[in-house]
C-alpha positions in Angstrom: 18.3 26.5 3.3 16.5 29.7 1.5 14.1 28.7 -1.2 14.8 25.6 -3.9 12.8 23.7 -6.2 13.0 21.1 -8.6 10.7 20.7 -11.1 9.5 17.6 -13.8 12.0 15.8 -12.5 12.9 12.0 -11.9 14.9 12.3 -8.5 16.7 9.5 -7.0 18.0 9.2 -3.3 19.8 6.4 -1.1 21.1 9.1 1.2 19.5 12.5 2.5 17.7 14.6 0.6 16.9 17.8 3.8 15.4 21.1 3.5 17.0 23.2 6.4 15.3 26.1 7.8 13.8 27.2 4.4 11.6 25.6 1.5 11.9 23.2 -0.9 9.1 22.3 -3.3 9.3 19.6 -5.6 6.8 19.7 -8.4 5.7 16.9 -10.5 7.8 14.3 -11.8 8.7 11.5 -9.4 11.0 11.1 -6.2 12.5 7.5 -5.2 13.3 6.9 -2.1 16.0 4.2 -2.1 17.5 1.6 0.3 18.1 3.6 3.8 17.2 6.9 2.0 15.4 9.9 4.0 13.5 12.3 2.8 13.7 15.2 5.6 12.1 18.3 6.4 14.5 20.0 10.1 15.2 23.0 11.7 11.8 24.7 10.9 12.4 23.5 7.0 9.2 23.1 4.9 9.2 20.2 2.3 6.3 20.8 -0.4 5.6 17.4 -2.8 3.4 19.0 -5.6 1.8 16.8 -8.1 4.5 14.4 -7.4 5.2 10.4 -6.2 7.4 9.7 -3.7 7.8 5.7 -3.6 10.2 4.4 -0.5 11.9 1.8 -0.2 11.2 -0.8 2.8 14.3 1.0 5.0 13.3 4.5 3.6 11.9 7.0 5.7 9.5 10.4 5.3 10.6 12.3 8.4 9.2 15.7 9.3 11.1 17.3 12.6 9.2 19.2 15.6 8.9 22.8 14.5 9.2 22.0 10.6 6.8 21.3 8.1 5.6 18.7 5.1 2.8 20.0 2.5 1.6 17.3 0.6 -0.5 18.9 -2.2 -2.2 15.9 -4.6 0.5 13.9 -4.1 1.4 10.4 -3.0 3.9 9.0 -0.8 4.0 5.0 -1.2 5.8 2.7 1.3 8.4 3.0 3.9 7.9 4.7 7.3 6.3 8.0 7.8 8.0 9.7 10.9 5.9 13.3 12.0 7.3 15.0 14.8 5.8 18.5 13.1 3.1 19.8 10.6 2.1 17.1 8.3 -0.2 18.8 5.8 -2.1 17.4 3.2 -4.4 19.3 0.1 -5.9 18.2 -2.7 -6.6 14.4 -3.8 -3.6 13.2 -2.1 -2.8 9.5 -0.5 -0.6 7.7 1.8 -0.2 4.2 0.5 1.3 1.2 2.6 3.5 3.3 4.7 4.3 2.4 8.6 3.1 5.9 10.1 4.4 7.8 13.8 2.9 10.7 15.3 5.0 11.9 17.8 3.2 13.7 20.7 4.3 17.2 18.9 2.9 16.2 15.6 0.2 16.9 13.6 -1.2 14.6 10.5 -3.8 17.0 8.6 -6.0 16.8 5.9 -6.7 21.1 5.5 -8.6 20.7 1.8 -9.6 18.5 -0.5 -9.1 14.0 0.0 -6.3 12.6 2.3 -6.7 8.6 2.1 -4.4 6.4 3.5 -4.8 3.2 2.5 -3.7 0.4 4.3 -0.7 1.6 6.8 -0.5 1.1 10.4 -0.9 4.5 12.0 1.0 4.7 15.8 -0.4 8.5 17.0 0.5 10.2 20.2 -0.3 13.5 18.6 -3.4 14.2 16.8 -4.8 13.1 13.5 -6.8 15.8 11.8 -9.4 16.2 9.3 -10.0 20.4 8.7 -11.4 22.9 6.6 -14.2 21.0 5.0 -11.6 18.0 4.2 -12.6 14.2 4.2 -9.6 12.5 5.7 -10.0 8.2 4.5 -8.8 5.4 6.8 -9.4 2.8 4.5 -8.3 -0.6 5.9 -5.7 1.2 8.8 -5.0 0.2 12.4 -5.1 3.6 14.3 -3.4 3.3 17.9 -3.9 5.5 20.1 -1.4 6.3 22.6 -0.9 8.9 25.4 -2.4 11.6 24.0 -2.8 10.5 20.6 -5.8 12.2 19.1 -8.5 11.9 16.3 -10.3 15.1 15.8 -12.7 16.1 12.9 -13.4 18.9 12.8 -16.8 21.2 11.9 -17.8 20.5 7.9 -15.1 17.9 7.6 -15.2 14.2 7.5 -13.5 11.1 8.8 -14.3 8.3 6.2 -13.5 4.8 7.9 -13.6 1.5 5.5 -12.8 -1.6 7.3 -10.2 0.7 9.9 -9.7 0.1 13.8 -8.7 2.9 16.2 -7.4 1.6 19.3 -7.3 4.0 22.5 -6.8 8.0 22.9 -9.5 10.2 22.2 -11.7 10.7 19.6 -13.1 14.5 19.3 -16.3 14.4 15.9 -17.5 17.8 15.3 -17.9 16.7 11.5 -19.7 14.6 9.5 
């Protein structure tokens, strides 16, 4: 809870590593993500990654809770599952690599500014994908699926980049490039 950082660190977790109802940023330096470890943001929490490279584990999880927030900001999460039941914000050159992905129906996967590519990761989306704010958002070798009322919306002066990707049901709402 409150506001916390840690800064030009190597972090380590095989546990839980939560941000409660408050803010924790994590600024460059490194974060691994070990064995059953979960990185959480709950209870209207916001987990920033700065500059940093989060690398899971096959069993480790990335989970952002309805109501709370995750701002990744040139950063890079690598493997394990991606679980976003809130506000999954991305800014900068940032990346998704080789993750299994879940958009609940109250979540949100953004690209607000700058590059979001995920590159290849299976996407499962009953909320809504979004590229905003002049952003390019990259599906580069993805399988998108659609379900109930799983979205893909580009928005005005924004771009959805596809390279050998497949989206698979929902709705699909291009007011971009």
């Amino acid at each position: 809870t409150g506001a916390s950082s840690i800064t030009n660190a190597a972090t380590t977790t095989s546990n839980l590593l939560e941000v409660t109802n408050g803010t924790l940023i994590i600024h460059s330096g490194s974060v691994a993500n070990n064995g059953t470890g979960k990185l959480l943001a709950t209870t209207g929490g916001t987990l920033d990654l700065q500059n940093v490279t989060v690398t899971d584990a096959a069993g480790a999880t990335v989970q952002v809770d309805t109501s709370s927030f995750l701002d990744l900001a040139t950063a890079t999460i690598t493997g394990g599952t991606i679980t976003d039941a809130g506000l999954f914000d991305s800014t900068g050159t940032s990346a998704i690599n080789n993750a299994a992905i879940t958009i609940a129906s109250t979540g949100t996967l953004e690209s607000t500014s700058g590059t979001l590519t995920i590159d290849p990761s299976t996407i499962n989306n009953s909320g809504t994908l979004l590229a905003t704010g002049n952003s390019t958002l990259v599906l580069n070798s993805n399988t998108v699926t659609n379900t109930g009322t799983g979205v893909v919306q580009i928005d005005s002066g924004s771009t959805l980049d596809l390279a050998t990707a497949t989206i698979t049901g929902g709705t699909i709402t291009d007011a971009g490039l």
